[in-house]
Phi, psi and omega in degrees: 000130186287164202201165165194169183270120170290157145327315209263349155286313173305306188300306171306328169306305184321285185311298185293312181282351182275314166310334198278323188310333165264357146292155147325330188238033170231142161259145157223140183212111190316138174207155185248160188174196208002097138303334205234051168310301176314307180291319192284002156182139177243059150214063189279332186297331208259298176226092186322105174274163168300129188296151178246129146247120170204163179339294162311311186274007165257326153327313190276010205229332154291343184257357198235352176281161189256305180196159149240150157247143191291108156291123200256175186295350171246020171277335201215127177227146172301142207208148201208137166328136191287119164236094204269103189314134177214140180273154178086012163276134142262102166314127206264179196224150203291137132215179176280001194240359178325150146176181194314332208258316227213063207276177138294118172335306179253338167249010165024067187250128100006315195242139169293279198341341160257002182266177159273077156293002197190162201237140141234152217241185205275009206220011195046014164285127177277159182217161196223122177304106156284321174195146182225035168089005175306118171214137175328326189301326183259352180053071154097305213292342182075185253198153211249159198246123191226021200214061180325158188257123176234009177273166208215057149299116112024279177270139189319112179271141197242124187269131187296021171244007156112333189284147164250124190241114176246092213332138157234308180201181165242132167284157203244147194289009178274300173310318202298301178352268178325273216281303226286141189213203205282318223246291212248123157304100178318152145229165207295185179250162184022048156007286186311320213219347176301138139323318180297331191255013214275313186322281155335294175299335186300313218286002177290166170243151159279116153067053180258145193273156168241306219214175156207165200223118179276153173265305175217112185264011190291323214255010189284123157208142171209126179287030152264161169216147179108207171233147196248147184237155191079031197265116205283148195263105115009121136164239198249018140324175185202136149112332199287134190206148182234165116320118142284088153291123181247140181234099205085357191136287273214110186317100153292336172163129226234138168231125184287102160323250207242136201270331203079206169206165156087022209237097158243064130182174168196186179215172161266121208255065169308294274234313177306327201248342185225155172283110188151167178212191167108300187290104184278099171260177164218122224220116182310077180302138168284165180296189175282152201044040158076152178299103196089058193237301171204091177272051213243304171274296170308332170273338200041080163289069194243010180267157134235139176277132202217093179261128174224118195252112178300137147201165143271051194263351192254093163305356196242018193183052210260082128019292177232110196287162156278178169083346172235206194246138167207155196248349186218109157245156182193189171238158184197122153278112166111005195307166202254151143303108169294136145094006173229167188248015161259165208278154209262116155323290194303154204290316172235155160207167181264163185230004192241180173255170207213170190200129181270134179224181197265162144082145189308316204258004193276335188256015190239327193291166177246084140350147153238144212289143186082355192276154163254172204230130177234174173206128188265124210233014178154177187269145194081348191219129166231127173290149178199116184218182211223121163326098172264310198219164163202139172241107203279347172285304200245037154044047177247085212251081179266138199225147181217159188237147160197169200307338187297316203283322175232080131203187203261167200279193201267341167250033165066013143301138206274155158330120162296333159275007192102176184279297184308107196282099172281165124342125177289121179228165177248021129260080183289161189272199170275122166097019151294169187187127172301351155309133202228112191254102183281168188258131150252178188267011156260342176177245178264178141200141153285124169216172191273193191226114184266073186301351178255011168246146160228083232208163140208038162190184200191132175275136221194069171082053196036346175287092158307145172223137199248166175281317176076023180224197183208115186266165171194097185092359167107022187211135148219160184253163172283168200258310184252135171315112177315125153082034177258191154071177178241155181231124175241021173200138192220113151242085196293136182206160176311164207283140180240110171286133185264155193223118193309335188253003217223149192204131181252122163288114179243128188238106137240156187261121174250123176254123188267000000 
């Protein structure tokens, strides 16, 4: 049976994760991950494949994450395409009747929600096309817009190029910060209930009329000339009354005197008032409740913008390391506290594992970034893990393990350890040894697993310096539980090397 998903689901999805974003029993957090973007192909910067989703490849997206941050309720807003008032354009104008049948004039759009209805201006006010000169004369298409609109009017303004314009709000300049981007408009938050927004909202009317659209005059005769004035808007509504300049016979343009209120359909009751038939209108319904009532629904907000800023001022929690690289960013809900079934909280967290390390060469080698690192952990069995960062002041050695370490490569060569992925550990079996042979940029170096600190900073020349993990015995684990949680948005992009001076802005747009 034919059937479809409305708009106002899409729109509601939205409005429910932005809101879900401010409980208590959900976390959700922007993360970064695959350092080694490049080995899993090497033309990945020039040409980025596509993330695959399934079971498998989320796995593998857990063993590749680097860090993460938490998003909070002033990370995210609700977004509407960017549509930037330019003169001599024409601007489609709201109505209620878009649909397969019935297309939009300049973008032959189905959905209003895809047509150009609405604006935003040199000053970041948006405005909503109320009537844009639509006449038989132009057959529908309206009419080019030569007057930006910059007034914070109440009520609809009719501009001397002929467009009726209608204030809804200005984005704010915190918002500009944040949200505003090449594509996309902020729209305010909590829309129903800011103060900011109080102004606006009194002033809608429920089904109070703005417009009427004459459609067709061929067939137009009347025994009028002039302007007819009272001409009652008909329908299931009360109150509604327009003005007719009539030229010759024939209806040139209706200006609505009073909207009324309470109207989802109406008519132009010409034929009471005046002698004559022919002339076909169309009488504009407002959205529910009225215009700038919830532009949420009126504008079709089903997008959100999701802002997260990278940076390296928090020393006390420094997360996201420098000096490598990462190729994915994405969100993941709901993660877990490692090594607990409780919801992971904290502003930040690491997703990789670290090795406190030993010894006289732990404060002089150069890592090499992406290089591996082994440990011999009993007879027969060697830990293996791939390098993200090292810091030679506090001897902070972070590593991540993934399937690439145990399994067969891409030309069908067996593990150099084996299948099996062990553990880095500072309690080694019989024939093991705390000892670690890391890759530098001249070869190798051996150094120890510094098994007597349990920490998360470490003093240095009178300075603390944090860890940004919590060690124990010379080990730390991620901060978030491998595989806990959902991870519901993956971007794979050319790999961005981080930098001790450098700070990343990340915007993603989720479309419901």
């Amino acid at each position: 049976m034919p059937a479809i998903i409305t708009d106002q689901i899409r729109v509601l999805n939205a409005e429910n994760f932005v809101n879900g974003i401010s409980t208590t029993t959900n976390s959700y957090y922007v993360f970064i991950g695959l350092p080694n973007a490049t080995e899993i192909n090497s033309d990945w910067n020039t040409n980025t494949p596509a993330p695959i989703d399934n079971f498998d490849d989320h796995d593998n997206i857990y063993d590749t994450l680097i860090s993460a941050k938490k998003i909070n309720s002033s990370d995210v807003l609700q977004v509407i395409r960017k549509i930037s008032w330019t003169t001599g354009t024409i601007y489609e104008m709201y109505r209620h009747d878009y649909d397969i049948n019935n297309t939009t004039p300049q973008t032959n759009s189905s959905n209003l929600y895809n047509s150009n209805f609405y604006v935003m201006n040199s000053d970041f006010r948006v405005y909503e096309c109320i009537f844009n000169g639509a006449n038989p004369t132009n057959s529908g298409k309206g009419i080019a817009s030569l007057e930006e609109p910059t007034h914070t009017d109440l009520q609809p303004r009719l501009e001397s190029d002929g467009y009726l314009w209608k204030y809804l709000y200005t984005v704010k300049p915190s918002d500009i910060v944040k949200f505003d981007s090449v594509d996309y408009i902020p729209v305010p938050q909590d829309w129903l209930n800011s103060s900011d927004t109080l102004d606006v909202r009194n002033a809608a009317v429920d089904g109070k009329i703005e417009t009427v659209v004459i459609e067709d005059t061929t067939s137009a005769a009347y025994q009028f000339s002039g302007t007819k004035n009272n001409v009652p808007i008909r329908g299931d509504g009360q109150d509604g009354l327009a003005s007719v300049t009539f030229v010759n016979g024939k209806p040139t343009s209706v200006q609505v005197t009073d909207g009324g209120s309470g109207y989802t359909f109406a008519t132009l009751d010409l034929d009471s008032v005046v002698t004559g038939s022919g002339a076909v209108f169309s009488v504009i319904i407002p959205p529910p409740k009225g215009h700038g009532a919830n532009i949420y629904t009126e504008l079709g907000a089903n997008k959100v913008l999701v802002y997260s800023r990278i940076e390296n001022s928090d020393t006390t929690n420094p997360d996201f390391p420098v000096g490598n690289q990462f190729a994915r960013i994405g969100i993941l809900k709901n993660p877990n506290i490692n090594g607990t079934t409780n919801l992971l909280t904290a502003s930040s967290a690491s997703g990789v594992y670290g090795l406190r390390l030993a010894g006289a060469a732990s404060s002089t080698m150069s890592v090499s970034v992406d290089g591996q690192i082994t440990q011999t952990i009993g007879i027969g069995s060697t830990a293996v893990g791939k390098i993200i960062s090292y810091d030679p002041v506090t001897k902070f050695l972070r590593y991540w393990q993934d399937r690439s370490l145990a399994t067969n490569s891409s030309s069908g060569a067996n593990p150099t350890y084996g299948y099996r992925l062990n553990r880095f550990t500072s309690t080694p079996s019989t024939g093991g040894s705390i000892n670690v042979v890391v890759t530098t940029t001249t070869g190798t170096q051996t150094v120890g697993i510094e098994t007597a600190f349990t920490g998360v900073s470490t003093s240095v020349n009178s300075k603390t310096y944090y860890f940004g993990q919590s060690i124990n015995s010379g080990i730390a684990s991620p901060e978030i539980e491998k595989y806990s949680g959902d991870i519901i948005y993956i971007d794979n992009r050319p790999e961005v090397t981080r930098a001790p001076n450098q700070r990343e802005d990340i915007k993603i747009v989720l479309e419901f």
